[in-house]
C-alpha positions in Angstrom: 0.0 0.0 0.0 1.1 3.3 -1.1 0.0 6.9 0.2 0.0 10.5 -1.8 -1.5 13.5 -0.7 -4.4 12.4 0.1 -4.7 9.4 -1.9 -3.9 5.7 -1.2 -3.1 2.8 -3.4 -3.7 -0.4 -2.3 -2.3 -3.7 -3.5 -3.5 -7.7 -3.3 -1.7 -10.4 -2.6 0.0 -10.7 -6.0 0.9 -6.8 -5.8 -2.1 -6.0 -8.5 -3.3 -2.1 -7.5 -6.7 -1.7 -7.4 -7.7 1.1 -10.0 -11.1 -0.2 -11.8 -14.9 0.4 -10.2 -17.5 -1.3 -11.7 -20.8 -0.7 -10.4 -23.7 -2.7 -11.2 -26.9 -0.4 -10.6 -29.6 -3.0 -10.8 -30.0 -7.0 -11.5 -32.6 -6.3 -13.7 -32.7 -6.4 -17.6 -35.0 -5.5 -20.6 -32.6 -8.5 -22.5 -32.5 -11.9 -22.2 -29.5 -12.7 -23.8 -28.6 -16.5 -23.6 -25.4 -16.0 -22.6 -26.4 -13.8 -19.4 -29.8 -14.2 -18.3 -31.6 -17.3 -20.4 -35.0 -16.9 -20.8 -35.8 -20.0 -19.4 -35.0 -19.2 -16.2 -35.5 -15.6 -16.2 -38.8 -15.6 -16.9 -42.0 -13.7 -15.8 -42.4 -15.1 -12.4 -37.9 -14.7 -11.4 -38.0 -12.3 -8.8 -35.2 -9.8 -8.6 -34.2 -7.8 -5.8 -36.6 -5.7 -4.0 -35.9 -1.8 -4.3 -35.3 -1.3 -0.7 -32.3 -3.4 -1.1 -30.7 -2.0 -4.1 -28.1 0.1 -2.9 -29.3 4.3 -3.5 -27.3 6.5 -5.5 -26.3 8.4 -2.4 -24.6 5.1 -0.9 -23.6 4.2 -4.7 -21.8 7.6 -4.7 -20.3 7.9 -0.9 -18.5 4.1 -1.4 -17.2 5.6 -4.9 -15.8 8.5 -3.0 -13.9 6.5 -0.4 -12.9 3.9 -3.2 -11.5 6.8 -5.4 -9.6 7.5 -2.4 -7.8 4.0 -2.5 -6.4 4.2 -5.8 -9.9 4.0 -8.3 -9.4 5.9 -11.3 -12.7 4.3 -13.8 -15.8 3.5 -12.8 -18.2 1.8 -15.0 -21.9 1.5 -14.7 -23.1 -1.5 -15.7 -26.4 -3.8 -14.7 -28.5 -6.0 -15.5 -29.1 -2.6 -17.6 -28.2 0.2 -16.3 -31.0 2.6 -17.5 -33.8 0.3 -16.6 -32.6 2.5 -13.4 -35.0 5.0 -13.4 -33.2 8.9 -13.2 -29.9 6.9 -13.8 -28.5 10.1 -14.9 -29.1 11.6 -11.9 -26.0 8.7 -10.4 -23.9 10.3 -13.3 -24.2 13.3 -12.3 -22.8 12.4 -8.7 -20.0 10.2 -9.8 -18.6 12.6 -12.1 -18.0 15.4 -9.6 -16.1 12.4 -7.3 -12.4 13.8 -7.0 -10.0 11.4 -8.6 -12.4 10.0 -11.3 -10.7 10.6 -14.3 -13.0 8.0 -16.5 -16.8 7.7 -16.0 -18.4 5.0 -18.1 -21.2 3.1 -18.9 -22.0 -0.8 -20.8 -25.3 -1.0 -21.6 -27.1 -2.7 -24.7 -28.4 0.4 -26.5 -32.1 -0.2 -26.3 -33.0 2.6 -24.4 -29.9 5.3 -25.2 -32.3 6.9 -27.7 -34.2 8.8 -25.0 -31.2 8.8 -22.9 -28.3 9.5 -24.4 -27.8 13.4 -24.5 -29.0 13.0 -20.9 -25.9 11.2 -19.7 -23.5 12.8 -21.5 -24.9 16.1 -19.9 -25.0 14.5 -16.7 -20.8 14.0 -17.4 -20.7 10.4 -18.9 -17.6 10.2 -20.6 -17.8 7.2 -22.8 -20.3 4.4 -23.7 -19.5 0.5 -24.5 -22.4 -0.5 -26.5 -23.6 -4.2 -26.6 -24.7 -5.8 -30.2 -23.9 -9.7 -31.0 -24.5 -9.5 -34.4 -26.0 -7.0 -37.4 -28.4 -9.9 -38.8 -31.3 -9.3 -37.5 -32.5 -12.9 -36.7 -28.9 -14.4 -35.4 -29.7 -10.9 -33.1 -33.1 -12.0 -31.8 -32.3 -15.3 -30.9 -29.1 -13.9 -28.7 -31.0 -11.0 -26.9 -33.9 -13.8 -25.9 -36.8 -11.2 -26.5 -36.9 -11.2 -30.3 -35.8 -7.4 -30.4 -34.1 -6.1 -33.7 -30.8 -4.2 -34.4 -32.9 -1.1 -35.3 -33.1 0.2 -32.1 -29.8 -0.4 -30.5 -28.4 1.1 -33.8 -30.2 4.4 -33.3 -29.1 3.9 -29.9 -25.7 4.1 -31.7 -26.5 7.1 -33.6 -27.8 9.0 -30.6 -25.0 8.0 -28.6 -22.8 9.7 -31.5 -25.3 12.7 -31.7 -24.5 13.4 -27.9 -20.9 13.6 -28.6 -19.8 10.1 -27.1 -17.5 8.8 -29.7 -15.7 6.6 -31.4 -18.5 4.2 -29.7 -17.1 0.5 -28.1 -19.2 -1.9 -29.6 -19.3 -5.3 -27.8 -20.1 -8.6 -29.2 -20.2 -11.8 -27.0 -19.0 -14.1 -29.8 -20.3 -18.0 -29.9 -19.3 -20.6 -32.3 -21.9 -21.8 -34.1 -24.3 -18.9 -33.6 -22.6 -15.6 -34.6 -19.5 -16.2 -35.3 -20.1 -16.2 -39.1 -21.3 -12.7 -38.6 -17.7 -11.2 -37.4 -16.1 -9.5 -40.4 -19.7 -8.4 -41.4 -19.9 -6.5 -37.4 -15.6 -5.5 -38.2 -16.4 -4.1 -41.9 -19.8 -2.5 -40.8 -18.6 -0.4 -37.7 -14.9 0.3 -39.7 -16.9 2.1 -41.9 -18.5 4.5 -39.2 -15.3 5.3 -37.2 -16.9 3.3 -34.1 -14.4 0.4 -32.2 -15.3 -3.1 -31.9 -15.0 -4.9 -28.8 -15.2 -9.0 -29.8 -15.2 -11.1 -26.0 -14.4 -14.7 -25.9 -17.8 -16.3 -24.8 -17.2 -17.2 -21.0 -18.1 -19.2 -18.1 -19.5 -16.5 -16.1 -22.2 -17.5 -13.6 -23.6 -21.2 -13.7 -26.5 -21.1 -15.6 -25.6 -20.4 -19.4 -25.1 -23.7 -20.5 -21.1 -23.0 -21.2 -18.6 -25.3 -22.9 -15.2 -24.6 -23.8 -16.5 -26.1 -27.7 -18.6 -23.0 -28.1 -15.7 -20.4 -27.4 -13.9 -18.6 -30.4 -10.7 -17.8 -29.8 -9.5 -14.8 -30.1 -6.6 -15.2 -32.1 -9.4 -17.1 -34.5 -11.2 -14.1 -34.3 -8.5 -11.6 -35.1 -7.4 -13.9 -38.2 -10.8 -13.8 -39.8 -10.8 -10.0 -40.1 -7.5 -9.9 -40.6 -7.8 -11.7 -44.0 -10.2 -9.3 -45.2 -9.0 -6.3 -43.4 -5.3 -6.7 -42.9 -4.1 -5.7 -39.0 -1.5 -5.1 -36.8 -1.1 -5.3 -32.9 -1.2 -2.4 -31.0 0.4 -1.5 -27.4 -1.8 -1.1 -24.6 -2.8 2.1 -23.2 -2.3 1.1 -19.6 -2.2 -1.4 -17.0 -5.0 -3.8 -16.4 -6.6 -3.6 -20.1 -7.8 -6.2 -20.5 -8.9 -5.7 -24.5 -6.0 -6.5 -26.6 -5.4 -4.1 -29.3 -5.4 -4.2 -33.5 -5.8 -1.2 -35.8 -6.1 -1.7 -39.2 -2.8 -1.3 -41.6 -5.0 1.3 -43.7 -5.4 3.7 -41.1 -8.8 2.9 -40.6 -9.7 2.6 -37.2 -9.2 -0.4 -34.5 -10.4 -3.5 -33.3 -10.0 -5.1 -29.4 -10.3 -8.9 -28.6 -10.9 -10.0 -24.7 -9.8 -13.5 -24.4 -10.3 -14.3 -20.6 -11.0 -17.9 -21.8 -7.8 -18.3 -24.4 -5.3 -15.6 -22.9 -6.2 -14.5 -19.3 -4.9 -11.4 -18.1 -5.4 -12.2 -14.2 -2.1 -11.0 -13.4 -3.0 -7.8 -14.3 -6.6 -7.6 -13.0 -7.2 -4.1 -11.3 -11.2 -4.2 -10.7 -13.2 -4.4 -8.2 -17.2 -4.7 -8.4 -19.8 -3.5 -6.7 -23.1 -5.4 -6.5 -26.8 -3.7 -6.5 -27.8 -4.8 -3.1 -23.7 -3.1 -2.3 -21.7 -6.9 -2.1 -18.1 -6.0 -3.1 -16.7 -8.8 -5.2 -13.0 -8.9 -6.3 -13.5 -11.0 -9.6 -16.4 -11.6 -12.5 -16.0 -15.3 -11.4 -15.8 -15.0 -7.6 -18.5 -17.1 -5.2 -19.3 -14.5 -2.9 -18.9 -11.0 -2.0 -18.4 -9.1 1.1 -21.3 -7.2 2.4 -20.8 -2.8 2.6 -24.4 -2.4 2.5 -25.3 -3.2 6.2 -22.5 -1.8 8.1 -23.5 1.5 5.8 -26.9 1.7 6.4 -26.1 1.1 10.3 -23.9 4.3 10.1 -19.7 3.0 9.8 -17.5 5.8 9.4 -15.7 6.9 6.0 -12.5 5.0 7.9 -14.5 2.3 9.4 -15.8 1.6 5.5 -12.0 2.6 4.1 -10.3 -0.1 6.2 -13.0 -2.8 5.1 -12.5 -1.9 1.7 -8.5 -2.2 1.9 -9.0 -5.4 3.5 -10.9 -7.3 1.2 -8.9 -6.0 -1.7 -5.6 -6.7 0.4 -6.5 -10.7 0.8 -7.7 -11.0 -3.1 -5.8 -13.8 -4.6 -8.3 -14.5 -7.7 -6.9 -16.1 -10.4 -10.3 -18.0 -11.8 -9.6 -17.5 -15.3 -5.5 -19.1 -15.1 -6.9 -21.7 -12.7 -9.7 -22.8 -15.3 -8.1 -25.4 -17.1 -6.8 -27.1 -13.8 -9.9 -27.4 -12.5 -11.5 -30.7 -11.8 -14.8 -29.7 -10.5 -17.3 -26.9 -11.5 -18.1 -24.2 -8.8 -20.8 -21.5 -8.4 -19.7 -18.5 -9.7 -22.0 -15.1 -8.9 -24.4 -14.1 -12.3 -22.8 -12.2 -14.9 -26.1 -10.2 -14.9 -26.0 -9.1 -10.9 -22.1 -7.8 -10.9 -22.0 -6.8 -14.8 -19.4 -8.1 -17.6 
């Protein structure tokens, strides 16, 4: 652990620095992508968590502040869907006057950006990851579970670059046998429109998506499909803990990113933390549990009381889940992708 002015930097076990919020503002979802929440068992009667125990912005914003104040730099909102949170903008507007946020963000899947858009980035969003699986329509409906086109996540797009957030991060979840045929179609398409693609290895996340290791793509598959169409070349990463590697094209045209937590995992330079709705802190997208903030919170701990539980969870992590995989003899339960975000 390392102290500035009035900033410390704490490390885990394996000397990682913890740098990256993510926030997930609500388990809920307007999707039902098979890969995150299947319809089958996120259906009508599910029950998600009651308001009362979703975390409010107010706490959302006061653990932010005392986490910016242990080394967080980004903080990304992410769900379930983030702006099925009603006033979500309102959160925004909070976390971006947080001292020692240089990068506010937001994943979300598009749908309802078309209303929302020049909200957020009023509210002092900085940047948008936008999530589309494919451009055909009916590969599309089948992935999102609901049977929603591309239409409105594209304007979603277009809004978002209307607002001023651009280039755009598209994601893509990418599964063989479903979408994968649709890669260079998603690389050419969003090339053309200055926007960055963002293809993810499809992973185990959670227990209940039905994953194999025969469905994943690899990434190096991925980046050799676009690059026979639309040559590439490696590019070096921005900073530590990025967990995209990075391709622009040899014509000048713009860049792709492939996350290969399945193929290539970049554990050892893991710097996130995640915050759940109901306030769980969990120290990897594959961990068990979490530890609970929420109650010592709402019974009044201190800013130090809350700092020094903080440091101590993050000072014990020893994750590894995705350099462990292959060794791994028996499955375990893994918290939802949809309750701490991607």
């Amino acid at each position: 652990m390392t102290t500035t002015a009035d900033r410390t930097t704490i490390t885990d076990k394996f000397q990682r620095p913890f740098r990256d919020l993510r926030v997930s503002v609500t388990d809920r979802c307007n999707f039902r992508c098979t890969y995150c929440m299947p319809a089958e068992i996120y259906g009508e009667r599910y029950e998600f968590l009651p308001r009362a125990d979703l975390l409010t912005f107010e706490e959302i914003a006061k653990l932010t502040r005392i986490m910016a104040g242990l080394g967080a730099v980004k903080v990304r909102l992410t769900g379930g869907e983030p702006m099925v949170r009603s006033d979500v903008e309102q959160l925004v507007e909070m976390l971006a006057s947080v001292e020692g946020i240089e990068d506010l963000t937001m994943t979300t899947n598009g749908y309802l950006l078309p209303n929302k858009a020049q909200a957020l980035r009023d509210a002092g969003l900085h940047r948008l990851s936008i999530s589309l699986d494919s451009l055909d329509d009916e590969v599309f409906k089948k992935m999102n579970g609901r049977g929603f086109s591309t239409a409105k996540v594209l304007d979603g797009i277009a809004a978002a670059e209307r607002a001023g957030f651009g280039p755009v991060k598209i994601n893509s979840v990418v599964q063989r046998g479903v979408n994968d045929h649709t890669i260079v179609e998603m690389a050419r398409y969003f090339k053309e429109r200055g926007h960055i693609m963002r293809f993810i290895e499809y992973m185990d996340v959670g227990t209940r998506n039905g994953w194999e290791l025969e469905h994943v793509v690899p990434a190096d598959e991925i980046v050799a499909m676009i690059d026979a169409e639309m040559p590439l070349e490696p590019v070096e990463g921005d900073y530590r803990g990025e967990v995209a590697a990075r391709y622009r094209y040899r014509d000048g045209g713009g860049e792709i990113g492939v996350i290969a937590s399945v193929t290539k995992p970049f554990c050892g330079d893991c710097t996130r933390l995640r915050l759940s709705p109901e306030g769980r802190l969990v120290t990897c997208l594959f961990a068990t549990l979490g530890t609970d903030l929420r109650t010592p919170l709402r019974a009044g701990a201190s800013d130090a009381e809350l700092t020094d539980l903080v440091t101590k969870v993050w000072g014990v992590r020893e994750d590894r889940y995705s350099e462990q995989r292959a060794s791994m003899t028996e499955p375990r339960e893994k918290v939802e992708m949809y309750h701490i975000g991607g």
